[in-house]
PyMOL Python script that loads the backbone (N, CA, C, O; Angstrom):
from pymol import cmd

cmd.read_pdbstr("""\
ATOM      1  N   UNK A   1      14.906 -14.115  -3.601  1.00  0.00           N
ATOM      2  CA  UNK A   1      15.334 -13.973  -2.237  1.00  0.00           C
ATOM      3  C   UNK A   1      15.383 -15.339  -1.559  1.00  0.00           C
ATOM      4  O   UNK A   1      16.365 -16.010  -1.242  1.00  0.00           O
ATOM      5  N   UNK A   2      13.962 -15.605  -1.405  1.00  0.00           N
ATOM      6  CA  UNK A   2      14.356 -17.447  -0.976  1.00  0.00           C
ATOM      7  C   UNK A   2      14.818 -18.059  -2.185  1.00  0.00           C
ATOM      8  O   UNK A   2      14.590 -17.489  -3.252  1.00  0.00           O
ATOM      9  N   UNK A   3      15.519 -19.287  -2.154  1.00  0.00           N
ATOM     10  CA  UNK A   3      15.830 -19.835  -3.464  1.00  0.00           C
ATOM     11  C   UNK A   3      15.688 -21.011  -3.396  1.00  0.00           C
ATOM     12  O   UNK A   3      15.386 -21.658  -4.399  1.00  0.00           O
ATOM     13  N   UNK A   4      15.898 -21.659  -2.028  1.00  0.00           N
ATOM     14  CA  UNK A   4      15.965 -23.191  -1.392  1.00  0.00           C
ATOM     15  C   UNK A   4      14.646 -23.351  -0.977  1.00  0.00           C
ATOM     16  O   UNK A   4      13.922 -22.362  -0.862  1.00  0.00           O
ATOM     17  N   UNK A   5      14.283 -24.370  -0.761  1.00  0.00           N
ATOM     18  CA  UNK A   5      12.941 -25.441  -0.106  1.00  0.00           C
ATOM     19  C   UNK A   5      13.015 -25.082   1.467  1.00  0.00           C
ATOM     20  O   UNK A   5      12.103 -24.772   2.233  1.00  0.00           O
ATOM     21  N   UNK A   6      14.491 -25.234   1.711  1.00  0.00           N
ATOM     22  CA  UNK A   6      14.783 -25.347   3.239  1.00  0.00           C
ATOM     23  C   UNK A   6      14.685 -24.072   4.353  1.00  0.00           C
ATOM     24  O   UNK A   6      14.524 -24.056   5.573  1.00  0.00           O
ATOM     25  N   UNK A   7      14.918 -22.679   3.012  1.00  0.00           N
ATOM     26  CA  UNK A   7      14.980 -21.302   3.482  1.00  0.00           C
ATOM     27  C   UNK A   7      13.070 -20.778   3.273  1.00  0.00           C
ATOM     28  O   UNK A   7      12.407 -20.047   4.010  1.00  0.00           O
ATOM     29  N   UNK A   8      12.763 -21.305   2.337  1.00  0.00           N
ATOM     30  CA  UNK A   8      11.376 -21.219   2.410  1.00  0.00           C
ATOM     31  C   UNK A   8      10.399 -21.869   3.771  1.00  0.00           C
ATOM     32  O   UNK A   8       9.492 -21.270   4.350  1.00  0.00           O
ATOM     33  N   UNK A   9      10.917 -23.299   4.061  1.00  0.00           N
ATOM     34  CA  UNK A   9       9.900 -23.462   4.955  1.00  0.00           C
ATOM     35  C   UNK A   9      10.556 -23.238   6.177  1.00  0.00           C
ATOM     36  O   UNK A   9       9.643 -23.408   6.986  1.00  0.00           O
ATOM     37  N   UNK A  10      11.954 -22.857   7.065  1.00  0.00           N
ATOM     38  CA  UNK A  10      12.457 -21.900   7.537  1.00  0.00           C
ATOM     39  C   UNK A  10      11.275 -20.548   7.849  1.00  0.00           C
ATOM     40  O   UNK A  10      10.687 -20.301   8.902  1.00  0.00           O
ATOM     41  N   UNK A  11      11.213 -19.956   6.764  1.00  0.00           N
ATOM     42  CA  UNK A  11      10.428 -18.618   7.207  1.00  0.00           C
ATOM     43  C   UNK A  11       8.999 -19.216   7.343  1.00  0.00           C
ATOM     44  O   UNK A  11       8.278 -18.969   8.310  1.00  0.00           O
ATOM     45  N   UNK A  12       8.683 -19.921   6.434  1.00  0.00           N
ATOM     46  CA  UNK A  12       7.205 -20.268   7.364  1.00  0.00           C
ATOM     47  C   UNK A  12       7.151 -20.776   8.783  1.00  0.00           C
ATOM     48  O   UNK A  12       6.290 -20.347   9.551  1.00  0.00           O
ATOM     49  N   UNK A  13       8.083 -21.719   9.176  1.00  0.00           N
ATOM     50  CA  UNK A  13       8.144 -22.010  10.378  1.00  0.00           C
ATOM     51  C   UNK A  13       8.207 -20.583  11.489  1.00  0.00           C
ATOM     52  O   UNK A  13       7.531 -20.396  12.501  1.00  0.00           O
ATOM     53  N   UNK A  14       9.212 -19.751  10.910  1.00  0.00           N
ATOM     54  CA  UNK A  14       9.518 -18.674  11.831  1.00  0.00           C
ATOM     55  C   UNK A  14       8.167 -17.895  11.779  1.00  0.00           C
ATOM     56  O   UNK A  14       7.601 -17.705  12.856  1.00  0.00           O
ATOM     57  N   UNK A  15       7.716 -17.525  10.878  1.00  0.00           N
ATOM     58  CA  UNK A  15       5.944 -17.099  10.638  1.00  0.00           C
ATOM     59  C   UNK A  15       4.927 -17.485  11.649  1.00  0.00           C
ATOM     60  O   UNK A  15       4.322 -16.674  12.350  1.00  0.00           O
ATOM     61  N   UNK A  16       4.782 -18.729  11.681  1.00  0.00           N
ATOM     62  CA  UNK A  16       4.034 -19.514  12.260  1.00  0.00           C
ATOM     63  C   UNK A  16       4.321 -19.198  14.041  1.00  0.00           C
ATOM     64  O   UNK A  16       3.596 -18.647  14.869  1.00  0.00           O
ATOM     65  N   UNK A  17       5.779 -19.850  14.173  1.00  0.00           N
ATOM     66  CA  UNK A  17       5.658 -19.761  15.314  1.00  0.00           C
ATOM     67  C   UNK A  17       5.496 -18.051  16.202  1.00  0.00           C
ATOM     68  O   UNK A  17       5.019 -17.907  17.328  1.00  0.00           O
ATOM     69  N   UNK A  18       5.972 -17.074  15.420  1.00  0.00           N
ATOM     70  CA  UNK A  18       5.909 -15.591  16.279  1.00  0.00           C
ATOM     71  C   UNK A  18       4.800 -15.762  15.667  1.00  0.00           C
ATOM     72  O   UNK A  18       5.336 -16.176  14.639  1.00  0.00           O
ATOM     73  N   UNK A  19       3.493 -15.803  15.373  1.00  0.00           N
ATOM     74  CA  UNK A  19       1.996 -15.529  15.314  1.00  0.00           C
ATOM     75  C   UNK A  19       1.631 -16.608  16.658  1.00  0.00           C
ATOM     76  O   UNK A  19       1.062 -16.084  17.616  1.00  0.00           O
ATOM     77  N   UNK A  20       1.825 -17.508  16.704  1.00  0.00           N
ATOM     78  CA  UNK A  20       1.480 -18.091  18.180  1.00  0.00           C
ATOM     79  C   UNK A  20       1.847 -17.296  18.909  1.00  0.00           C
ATOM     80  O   UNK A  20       1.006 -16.514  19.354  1.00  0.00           O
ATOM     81  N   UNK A  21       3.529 -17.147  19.411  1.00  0.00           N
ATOM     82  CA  UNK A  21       3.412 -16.504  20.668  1.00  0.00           C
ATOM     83  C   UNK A  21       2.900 -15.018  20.546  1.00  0.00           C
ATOM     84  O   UNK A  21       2.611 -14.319  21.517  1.00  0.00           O
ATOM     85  N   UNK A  22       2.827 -14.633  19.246  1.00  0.00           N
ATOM     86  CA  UNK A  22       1.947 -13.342  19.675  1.00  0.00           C
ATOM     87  C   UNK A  22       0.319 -13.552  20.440  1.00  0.00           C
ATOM     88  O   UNK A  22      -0.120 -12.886  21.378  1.00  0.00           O
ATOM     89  N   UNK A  23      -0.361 -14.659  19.726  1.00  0.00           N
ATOM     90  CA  UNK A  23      -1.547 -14.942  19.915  1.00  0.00           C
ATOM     91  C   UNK A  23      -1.463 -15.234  21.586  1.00  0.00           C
ATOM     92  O   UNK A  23      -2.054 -14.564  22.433  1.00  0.00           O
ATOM     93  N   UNK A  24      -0.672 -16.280  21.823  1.00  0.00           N
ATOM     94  CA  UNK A  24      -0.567 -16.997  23.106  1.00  0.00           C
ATOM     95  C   UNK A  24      -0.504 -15.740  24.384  1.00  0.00           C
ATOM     96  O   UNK A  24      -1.446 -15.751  25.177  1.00  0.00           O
ATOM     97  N   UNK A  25       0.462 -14.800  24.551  1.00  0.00           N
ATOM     98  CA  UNK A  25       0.856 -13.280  24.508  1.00  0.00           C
ATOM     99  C   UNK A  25      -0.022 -12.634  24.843  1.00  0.00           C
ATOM    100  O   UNK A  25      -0.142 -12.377  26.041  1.00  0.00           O
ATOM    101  N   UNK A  26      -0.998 -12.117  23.843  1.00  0.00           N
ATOM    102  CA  UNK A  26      -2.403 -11.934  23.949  1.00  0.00           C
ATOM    103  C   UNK A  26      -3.191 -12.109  24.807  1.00  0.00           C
ATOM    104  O   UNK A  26      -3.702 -11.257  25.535  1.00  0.00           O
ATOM    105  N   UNK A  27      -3.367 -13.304  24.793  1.00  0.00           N
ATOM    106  CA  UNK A  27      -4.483 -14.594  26.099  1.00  0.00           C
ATOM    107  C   UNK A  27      -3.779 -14.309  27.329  1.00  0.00           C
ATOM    108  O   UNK A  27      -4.546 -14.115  28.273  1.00  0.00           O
ATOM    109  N   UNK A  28      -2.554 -14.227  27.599  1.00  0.00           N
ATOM    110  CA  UNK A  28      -2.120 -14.508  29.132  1.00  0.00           C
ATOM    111  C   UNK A  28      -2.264 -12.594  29.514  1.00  0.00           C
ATOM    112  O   UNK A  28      -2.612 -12.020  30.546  1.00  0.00           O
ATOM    113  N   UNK A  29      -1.930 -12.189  28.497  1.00  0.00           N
ATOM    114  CA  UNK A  29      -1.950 -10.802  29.085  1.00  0.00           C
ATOM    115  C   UNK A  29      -3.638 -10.760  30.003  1.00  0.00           C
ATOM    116  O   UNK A  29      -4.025 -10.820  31.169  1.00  0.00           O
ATOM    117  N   UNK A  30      -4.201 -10.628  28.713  1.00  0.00           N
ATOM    118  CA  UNK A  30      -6.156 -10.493  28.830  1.00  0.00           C
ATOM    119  C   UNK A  30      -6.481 -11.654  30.642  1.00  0.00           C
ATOM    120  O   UNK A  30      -7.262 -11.310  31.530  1.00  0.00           O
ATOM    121  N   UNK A  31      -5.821 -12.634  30.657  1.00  0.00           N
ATOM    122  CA  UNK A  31      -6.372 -13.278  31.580  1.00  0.00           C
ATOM    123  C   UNK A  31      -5.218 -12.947  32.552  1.00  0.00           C
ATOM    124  O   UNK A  31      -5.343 -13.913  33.305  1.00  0.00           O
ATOM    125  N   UNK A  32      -4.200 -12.257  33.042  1.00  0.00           N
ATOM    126  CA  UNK A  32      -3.404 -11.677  33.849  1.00  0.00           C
ATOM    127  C   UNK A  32      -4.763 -10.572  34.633  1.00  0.00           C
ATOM    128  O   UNK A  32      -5.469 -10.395  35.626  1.00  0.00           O
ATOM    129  N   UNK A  33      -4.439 -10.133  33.408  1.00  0.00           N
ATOM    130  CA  UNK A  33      -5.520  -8.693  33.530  1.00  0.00           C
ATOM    131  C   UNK A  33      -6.397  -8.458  34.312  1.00  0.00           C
ATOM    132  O   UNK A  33      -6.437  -7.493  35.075  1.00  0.00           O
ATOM    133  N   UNK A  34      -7.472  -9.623  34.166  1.00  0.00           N
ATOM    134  CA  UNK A  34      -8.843  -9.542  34.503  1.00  0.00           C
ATOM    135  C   UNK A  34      -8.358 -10.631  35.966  1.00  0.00           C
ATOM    136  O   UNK A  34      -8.965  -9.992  36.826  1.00  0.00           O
ATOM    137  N   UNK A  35      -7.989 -11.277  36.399  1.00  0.00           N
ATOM    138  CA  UNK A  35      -7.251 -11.879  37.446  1.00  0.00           C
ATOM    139  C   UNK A  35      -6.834 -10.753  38.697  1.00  0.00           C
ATOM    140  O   UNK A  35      -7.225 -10.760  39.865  1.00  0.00           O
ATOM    141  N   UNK A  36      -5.849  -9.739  37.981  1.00  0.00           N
ATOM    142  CA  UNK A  36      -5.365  -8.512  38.954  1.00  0.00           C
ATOM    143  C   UNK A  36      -6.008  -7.872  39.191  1.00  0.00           C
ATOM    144  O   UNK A  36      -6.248  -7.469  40.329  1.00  0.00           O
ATOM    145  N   UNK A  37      -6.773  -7.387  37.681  1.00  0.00           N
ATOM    146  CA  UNK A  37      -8.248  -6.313  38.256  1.00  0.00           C
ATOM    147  C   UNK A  37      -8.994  -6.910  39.645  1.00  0.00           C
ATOM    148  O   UNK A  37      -9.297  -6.341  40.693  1.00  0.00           O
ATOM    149  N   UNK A  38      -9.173  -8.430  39.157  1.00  0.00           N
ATOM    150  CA  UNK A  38     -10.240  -9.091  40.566  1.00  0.00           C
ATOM    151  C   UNK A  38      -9.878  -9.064  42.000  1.00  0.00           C
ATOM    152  O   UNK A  38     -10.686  -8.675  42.843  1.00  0.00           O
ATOM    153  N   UNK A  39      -8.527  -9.519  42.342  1.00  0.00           N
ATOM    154  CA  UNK A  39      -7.485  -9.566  43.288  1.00  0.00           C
ATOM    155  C   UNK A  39      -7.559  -7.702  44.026  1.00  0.00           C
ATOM    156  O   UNK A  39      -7.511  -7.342  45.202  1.00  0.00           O
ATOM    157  N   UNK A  40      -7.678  -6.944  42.847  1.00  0.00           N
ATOM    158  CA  UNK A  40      -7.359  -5.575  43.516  1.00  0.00           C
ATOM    159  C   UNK A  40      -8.961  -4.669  43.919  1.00  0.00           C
ATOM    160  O   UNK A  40      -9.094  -3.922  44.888  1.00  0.00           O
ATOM    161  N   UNK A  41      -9.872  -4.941  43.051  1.00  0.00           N
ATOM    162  CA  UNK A  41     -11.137  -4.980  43.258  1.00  0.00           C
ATOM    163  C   UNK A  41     -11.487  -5.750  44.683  1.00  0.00           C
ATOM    164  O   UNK A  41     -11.892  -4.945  45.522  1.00  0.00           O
ATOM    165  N   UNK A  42     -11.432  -7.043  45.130  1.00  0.00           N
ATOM    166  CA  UNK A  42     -11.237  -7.348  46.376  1.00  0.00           C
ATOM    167  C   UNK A  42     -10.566  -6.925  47.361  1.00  0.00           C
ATOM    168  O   UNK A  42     -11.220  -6.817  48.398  1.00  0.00           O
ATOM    169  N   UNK A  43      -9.504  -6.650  47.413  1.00  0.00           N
ATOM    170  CA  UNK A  43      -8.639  -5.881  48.102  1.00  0.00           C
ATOM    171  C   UNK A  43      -9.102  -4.663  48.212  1.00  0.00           C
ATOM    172  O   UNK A  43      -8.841  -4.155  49.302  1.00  0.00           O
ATOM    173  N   UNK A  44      -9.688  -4.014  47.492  1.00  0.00           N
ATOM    174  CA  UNK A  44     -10.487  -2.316  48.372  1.00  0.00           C
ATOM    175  C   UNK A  44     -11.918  -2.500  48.585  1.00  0.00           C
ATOM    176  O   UNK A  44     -12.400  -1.447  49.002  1.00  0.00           O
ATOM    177  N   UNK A  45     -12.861  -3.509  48.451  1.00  0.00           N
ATOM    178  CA  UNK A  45     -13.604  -3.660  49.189  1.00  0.00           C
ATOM    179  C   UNK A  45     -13.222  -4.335  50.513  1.00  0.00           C
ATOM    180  O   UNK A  45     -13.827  -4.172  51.572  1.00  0.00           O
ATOM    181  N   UNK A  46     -12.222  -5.055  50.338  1.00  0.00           N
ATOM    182  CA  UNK A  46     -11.908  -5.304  52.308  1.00  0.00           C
ATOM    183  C   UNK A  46     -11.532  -3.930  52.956  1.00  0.00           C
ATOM    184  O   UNK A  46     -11.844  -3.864  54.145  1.00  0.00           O
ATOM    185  N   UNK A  47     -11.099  -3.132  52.581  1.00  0.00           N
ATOM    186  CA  UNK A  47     -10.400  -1.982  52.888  1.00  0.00           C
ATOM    187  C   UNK A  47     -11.515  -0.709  52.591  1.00  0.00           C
ATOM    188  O   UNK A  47     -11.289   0.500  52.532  1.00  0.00           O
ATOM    189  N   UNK A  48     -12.269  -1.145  52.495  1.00  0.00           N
ATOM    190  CA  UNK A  48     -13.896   0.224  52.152  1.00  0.00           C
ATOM    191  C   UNK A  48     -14.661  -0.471  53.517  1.00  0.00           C
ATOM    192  O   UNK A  48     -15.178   0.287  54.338  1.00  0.00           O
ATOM    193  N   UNK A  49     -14.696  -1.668  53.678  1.00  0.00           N
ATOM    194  CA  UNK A  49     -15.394  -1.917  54.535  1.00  0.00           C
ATOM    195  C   UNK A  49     -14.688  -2.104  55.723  1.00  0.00           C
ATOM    196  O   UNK A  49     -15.523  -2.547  56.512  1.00  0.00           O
ATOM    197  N   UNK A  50     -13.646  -2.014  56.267  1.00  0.00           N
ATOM    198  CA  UNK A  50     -13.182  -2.394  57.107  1.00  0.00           C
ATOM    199  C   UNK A  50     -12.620  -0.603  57.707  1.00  0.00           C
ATOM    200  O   UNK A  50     -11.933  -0.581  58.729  1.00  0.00           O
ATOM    201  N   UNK A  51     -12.952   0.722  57.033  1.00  0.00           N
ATOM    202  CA  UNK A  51     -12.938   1.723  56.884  1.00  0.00           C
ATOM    203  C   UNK A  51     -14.075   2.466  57.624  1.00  0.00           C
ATOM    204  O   UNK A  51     -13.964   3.494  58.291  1.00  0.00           O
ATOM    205  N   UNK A  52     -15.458   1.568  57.314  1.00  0.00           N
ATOM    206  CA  UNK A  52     -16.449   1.619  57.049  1.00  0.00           C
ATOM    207  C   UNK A  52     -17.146   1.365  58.733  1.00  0.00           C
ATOM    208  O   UNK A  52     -18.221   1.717  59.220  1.00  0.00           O
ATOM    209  N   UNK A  53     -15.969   0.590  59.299  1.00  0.00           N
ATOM    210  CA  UNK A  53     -16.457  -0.338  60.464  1.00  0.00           C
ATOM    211  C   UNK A  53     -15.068   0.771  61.600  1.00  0.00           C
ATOM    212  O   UNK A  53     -14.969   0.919  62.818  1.00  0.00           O
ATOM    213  N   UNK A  54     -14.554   1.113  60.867  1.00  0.00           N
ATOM    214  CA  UNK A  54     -13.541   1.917  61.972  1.00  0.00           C
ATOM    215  C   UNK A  54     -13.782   3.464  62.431  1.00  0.00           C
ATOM    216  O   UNK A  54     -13.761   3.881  63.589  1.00  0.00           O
ATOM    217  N   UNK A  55     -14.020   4.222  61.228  1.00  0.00           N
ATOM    218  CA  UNK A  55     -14.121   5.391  60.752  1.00  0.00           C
ATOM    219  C   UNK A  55     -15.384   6.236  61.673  1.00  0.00           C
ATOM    220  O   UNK A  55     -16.425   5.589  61.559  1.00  0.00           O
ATOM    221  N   UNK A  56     -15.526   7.120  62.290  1.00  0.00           N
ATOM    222  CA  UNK A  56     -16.500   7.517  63.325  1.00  0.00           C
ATOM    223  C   UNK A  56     -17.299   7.960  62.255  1.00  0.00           C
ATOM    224  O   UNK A  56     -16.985   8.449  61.170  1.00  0.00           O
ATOM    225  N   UNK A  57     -18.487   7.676  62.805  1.00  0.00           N
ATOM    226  CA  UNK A  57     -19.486   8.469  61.674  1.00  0.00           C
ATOM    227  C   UNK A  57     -19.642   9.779  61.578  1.00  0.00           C
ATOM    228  O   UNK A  57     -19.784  10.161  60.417  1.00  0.00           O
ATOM    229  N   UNK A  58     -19.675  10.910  62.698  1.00  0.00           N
ATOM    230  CA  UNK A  58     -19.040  12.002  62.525  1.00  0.00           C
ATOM    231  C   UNK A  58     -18.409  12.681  61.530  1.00  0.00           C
ATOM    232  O   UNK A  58     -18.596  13.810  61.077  1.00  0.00           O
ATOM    233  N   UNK A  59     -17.494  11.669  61.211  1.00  0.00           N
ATOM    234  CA  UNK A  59     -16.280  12.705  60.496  1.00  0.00           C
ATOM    235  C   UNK A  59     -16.987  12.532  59.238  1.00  0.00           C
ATOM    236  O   UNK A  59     -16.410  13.104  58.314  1.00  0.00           O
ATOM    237  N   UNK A  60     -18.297  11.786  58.833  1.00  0.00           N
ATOM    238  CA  UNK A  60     -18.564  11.996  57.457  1.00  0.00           C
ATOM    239  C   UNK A  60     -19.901  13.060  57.361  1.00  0.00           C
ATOM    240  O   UNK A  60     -20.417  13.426  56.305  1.00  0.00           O
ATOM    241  N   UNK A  61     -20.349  13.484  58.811  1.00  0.00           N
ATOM    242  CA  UNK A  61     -21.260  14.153  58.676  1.00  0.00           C
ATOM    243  C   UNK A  61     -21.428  15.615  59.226  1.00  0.00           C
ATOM    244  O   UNK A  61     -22.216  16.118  60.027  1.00  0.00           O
ATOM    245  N   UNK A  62     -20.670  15.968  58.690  1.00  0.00           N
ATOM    246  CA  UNK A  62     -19.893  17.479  59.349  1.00  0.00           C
ATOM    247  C   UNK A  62     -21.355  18.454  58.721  1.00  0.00           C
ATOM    248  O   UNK A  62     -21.927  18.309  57.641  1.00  0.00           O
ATOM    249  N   UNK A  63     -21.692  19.526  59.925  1.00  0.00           N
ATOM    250  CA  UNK A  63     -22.784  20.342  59.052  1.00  0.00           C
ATOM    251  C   UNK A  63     -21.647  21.404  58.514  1.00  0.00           C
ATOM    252  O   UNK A  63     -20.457  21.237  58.783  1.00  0.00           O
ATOM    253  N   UNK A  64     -22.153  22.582  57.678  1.00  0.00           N
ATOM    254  CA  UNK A  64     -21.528  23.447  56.936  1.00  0.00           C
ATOM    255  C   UNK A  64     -21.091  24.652  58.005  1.00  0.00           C
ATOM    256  O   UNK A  64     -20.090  25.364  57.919  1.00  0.00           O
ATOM    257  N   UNK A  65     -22.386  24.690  59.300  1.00  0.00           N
ATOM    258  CA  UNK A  65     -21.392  25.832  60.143  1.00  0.00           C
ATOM    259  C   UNK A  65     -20.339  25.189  60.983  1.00  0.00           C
ATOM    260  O   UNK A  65     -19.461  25.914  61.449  1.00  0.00           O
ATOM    261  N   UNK A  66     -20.332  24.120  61.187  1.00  0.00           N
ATOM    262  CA  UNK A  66     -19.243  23.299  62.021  1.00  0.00           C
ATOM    263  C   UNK A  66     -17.802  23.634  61.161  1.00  0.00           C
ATOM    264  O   UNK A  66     -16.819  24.087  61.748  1.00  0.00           O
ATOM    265  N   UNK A  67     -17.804  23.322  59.542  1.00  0.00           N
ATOM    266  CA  UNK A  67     -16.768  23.441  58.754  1.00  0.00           C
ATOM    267  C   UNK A  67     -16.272  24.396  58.686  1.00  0.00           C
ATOM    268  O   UNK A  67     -15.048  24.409  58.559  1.00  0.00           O
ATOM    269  N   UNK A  68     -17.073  25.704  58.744  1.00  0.00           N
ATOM    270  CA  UNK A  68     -16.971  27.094  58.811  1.00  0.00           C
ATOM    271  C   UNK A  68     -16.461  27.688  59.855  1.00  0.00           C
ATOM    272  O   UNK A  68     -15.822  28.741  59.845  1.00  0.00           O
ATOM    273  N   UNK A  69     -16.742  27.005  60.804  1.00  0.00           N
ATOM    274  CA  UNK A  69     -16.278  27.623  62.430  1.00  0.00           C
ATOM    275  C   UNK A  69     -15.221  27.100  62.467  1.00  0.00           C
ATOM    276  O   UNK A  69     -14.332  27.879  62.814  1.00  0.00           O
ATOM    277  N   UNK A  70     -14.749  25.636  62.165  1.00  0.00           N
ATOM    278  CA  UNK A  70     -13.063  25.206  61.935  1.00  0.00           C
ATOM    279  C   UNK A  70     -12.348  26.017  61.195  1.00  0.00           C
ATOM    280  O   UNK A  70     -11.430  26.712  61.630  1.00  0.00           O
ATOM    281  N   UNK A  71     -12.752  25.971  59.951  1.00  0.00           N
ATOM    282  CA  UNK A  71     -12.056  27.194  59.159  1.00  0.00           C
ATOM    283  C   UNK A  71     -11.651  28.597  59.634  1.00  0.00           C
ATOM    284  O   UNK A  71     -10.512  29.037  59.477  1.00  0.00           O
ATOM    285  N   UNK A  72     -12.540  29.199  60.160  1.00  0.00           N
ATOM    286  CA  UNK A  72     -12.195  30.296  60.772  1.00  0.00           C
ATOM    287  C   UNK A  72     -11.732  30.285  61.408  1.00  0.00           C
ATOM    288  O   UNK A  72     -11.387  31.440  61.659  1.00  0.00           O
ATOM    289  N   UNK A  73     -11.031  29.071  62.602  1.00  0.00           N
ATOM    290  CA  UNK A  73     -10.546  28.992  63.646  1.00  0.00           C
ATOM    291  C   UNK A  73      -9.114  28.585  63.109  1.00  0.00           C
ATOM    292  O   UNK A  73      -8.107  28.823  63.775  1.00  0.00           O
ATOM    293  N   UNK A  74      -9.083  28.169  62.287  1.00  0.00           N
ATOM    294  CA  UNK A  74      -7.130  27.955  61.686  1.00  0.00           C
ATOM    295  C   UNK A  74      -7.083  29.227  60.841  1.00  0.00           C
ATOM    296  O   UNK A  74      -5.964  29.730  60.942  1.00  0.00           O
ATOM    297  N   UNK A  75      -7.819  29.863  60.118  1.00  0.00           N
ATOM    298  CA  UNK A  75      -6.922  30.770  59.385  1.00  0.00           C
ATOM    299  C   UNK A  75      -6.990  32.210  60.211  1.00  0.00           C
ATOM    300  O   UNK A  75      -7.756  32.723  61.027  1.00  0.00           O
ATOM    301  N   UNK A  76      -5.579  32.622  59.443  1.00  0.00           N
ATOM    302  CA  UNK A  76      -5.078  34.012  60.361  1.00  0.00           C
ATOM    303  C   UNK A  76      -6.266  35.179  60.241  1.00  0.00           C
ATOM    304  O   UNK A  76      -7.114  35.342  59.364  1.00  0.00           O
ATOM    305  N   UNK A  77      -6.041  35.805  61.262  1.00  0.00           N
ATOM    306  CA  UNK A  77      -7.244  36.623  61.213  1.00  0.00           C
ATOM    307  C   UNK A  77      -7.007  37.899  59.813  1.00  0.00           C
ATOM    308  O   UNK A  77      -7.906  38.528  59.254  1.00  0.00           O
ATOM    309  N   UNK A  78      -5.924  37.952  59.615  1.00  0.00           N
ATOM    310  CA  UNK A  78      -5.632  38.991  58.137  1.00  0.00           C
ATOM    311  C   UNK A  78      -5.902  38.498  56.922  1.00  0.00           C
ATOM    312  O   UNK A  78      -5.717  39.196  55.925  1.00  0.00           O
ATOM    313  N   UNK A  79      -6.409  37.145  56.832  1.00  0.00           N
ATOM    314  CA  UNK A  79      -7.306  36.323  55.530  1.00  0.00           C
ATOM    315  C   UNK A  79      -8.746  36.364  55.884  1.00  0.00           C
ATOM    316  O   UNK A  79      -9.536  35.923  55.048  1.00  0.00           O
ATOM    317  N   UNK A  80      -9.166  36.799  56.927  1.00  0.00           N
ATOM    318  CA  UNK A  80     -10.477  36.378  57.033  1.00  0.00           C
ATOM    319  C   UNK A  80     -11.515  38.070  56.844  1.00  0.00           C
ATOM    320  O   UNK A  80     -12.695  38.356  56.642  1.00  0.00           O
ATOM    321  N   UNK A  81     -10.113  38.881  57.074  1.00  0.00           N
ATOM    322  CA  UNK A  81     -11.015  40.449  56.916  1.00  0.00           C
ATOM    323  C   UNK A  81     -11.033  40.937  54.949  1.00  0.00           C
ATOM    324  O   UNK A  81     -11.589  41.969  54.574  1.00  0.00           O
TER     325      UNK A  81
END
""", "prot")
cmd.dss("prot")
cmd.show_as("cartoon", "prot")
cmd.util.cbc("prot")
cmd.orient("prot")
């Protein structure tokens, strides 16, 4: 199949170089990755805390007859018998 010197080191060259950019490929993905994860990980702790600082405390501390008495108060009275 190869027969020449020139077609032989041809495919090693071509060898060589797609195993770099696979390798290279690799690395930028992995460090893309962990970069965006960080960027977006930051980005919802500004947004948990800034949630955190807006958000009435109330609305996270609803008792169970409060929920119950809303409920009953939106649904039709022919779901509730």
């Amino acid at each position: 199949m190869f027969k020449g010197l020139a077609a032989k080191f041809s495919a090693g060259v071509l060898i060589i170089v797609a195993l770099l950019f696979s390798v290279y490929g690799t690395y930028d993905y992995q460090q893309m990755s962990k970069r965006l994860y960080g960027e977006q990980d930051s980005r919802i702790k500004l947004v948990v805390d800034s949630l955190l600082g807006t958000v009435a405390v109330a609305l996270w501390n609803y008792e169970t007859e409060t929920i119950e008495r809303e409920h009953y108060k939106l649904t039709p009275w022919y779901q509730v018998l």
